[in-house]
Steps between C-alpha positions, in 0.01 A plus 500: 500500500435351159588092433713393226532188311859561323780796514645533176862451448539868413406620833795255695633851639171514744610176729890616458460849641569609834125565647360307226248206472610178724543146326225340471258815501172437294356861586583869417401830628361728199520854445184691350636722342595469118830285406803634280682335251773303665297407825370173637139432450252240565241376211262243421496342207133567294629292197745237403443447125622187350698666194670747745851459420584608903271261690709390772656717764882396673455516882698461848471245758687484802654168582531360841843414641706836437408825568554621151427201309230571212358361219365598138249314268229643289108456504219507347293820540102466507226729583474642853858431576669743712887617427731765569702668238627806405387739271745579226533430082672267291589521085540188358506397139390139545263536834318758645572850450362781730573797726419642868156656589600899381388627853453305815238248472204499772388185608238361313689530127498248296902409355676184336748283596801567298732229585551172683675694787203698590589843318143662451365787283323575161516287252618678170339289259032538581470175228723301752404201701676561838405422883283804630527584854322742743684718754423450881765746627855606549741290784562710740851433693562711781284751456556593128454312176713252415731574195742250329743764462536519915488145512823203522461235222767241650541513907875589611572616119581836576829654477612650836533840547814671357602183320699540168514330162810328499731653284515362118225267598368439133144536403361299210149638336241246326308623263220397264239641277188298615410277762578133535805539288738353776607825719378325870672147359822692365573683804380194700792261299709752566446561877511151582837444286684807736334344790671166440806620460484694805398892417252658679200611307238774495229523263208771401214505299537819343144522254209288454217362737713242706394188686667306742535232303817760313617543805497098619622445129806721549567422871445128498524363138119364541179684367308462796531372881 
C-alpha cells in the first residue's frame, strides 16, 4: 500500500464506484505492471518550476456530516509530493498542450502534469516549463487497473436501465473555438435560468480536459465548493 497526500479531482470516479476507495482513504494498492492511457496512476512530483503555467493541482476532500458531502480547492504542488491522476492528453492553445504515453508506461517514467485536474502525459512543447512527475504505479481496483472510462464521475447520476429520452426533449449545443471563451459560463447561465423556472436539466462535457470546477460551475452557479 502506497500513501498519498492529494487525489486529483480527475480521479473523483475512484471513491464513487461500487468496490472503490472508502472516504477518507489516504492509501492505494498499485499494480506493477505498466499503466495505459486512461488509467489511474500514482506520481511524485520531481519538479515544480516557478514559470510552470500548471502548478497547482484541483483535489477532493471528503467532508464530515453527509455521506456524500465533498469538497474541491486547489494546491500547491512541491517536490516529493505524492498524487493520483490519470494518464491521458490535453490540446490547449493558451496552456499546456500534450498527449498520452504511445504505449503503456512502466513505472518509473518520467511524464508532466497537463492540467489542474490531474490529466498527465507528455508534454508537446521540450522548451516548456511544466511540473515533472515520476510514476510509482497504476491503482489497482478490484483486481484490475483502474480506468476513467469504467469509472462514475457524479454518484446516483446514472440513467436507469431501459430509461428513454423524453420525447422532443430539446438539446442545445455550445460551442467555441478556444478555451476560456465562455462555453462552461454560457451553458452554466443557461442551466441555472431553466432550473429557476422549473425544467429539469442535464448537462455534458462533450471535449476538452474538464475539472470539477465546470461541473460545480454548471450545477451550482459557483466556481468552486
Amino acid at each position: 500500500m502506497l500513501r498519498v497526500d492529494h487525489f486529483a479531482s480527475t480521479v473523483r470516479g475512484l471513491f464513487l464506484s461500487p468496490g472503490g476507495l472508502a472516504r477518507g482513504a489516504d492509501c492505494v494498492s498499485l499494480a506493477a505492471e505498466p499503466i495505459p492511457p486512461g488509467a489511474a496512476a500514482a506520481v511524485e512530483v520531481l519538479e515544480a518550476p516557478e514559470g510552470a503555467r500548471v502548478r497547482r493541482l484541483e483535489v477532493i476532500e471528503s467532508l464530515s456530516g453527509a455521506p456524500d458531502a465533498w469538497r474541491t480547492l486547489e494546491v500547491d504542488l512541491t517536490p516529493e509530493t505524492i498524487f493520483v491522476g490519470a494518464l491521458g492528453g490535453r490540446f490547449a492553445n493558451r496552456s499546456v498542450s500534450g498527449h498520452a504515453p504511445p504505449s503503456p508506461a512502466p513505472p518509473g517514467s518520467v511524464l508532466d502534469l497537463l492540467n489542474t485536474g490531474g490529466v498527465i502525459g507528455v508534454a508537446d512543447s521540450a522548451d516548456e516549463a511544466v511540473v515533472k512527475v515520476r510514476l510509482l504505479g497504476g491503482i489497482e481496483l478490484e483486481g484490475g487497473p483502474a480506468l476513467l472510462s469504467g469509472l462514475p464521475s457524479i454518484q446516483g447520476a446514472a440513467a436507469h436501465a431501459g430509461d428513454q429520452p423524453y420525447p422532443g426533449a430539446p438539446i442545445v449545443l455550445i460551442a467555441g473555438s478556444d478555451m476560456d471563451v465562455g462555453k462552461t459560463t454560457c451553458a452554466a447561465s443557461l442551466a441555472f435560468s431553466l432550473r429557476v423556472a422549473g425544467i429539469r436539466v442535464t448537462y455534458v462535457k462533450l471535449t476538452g480536459t474538464g475539472r470539477m470546477r465546470d461541473l460545480i460551475q454548471v450545477c451550482y452557479g459557483r466556481p468552486s465548493g
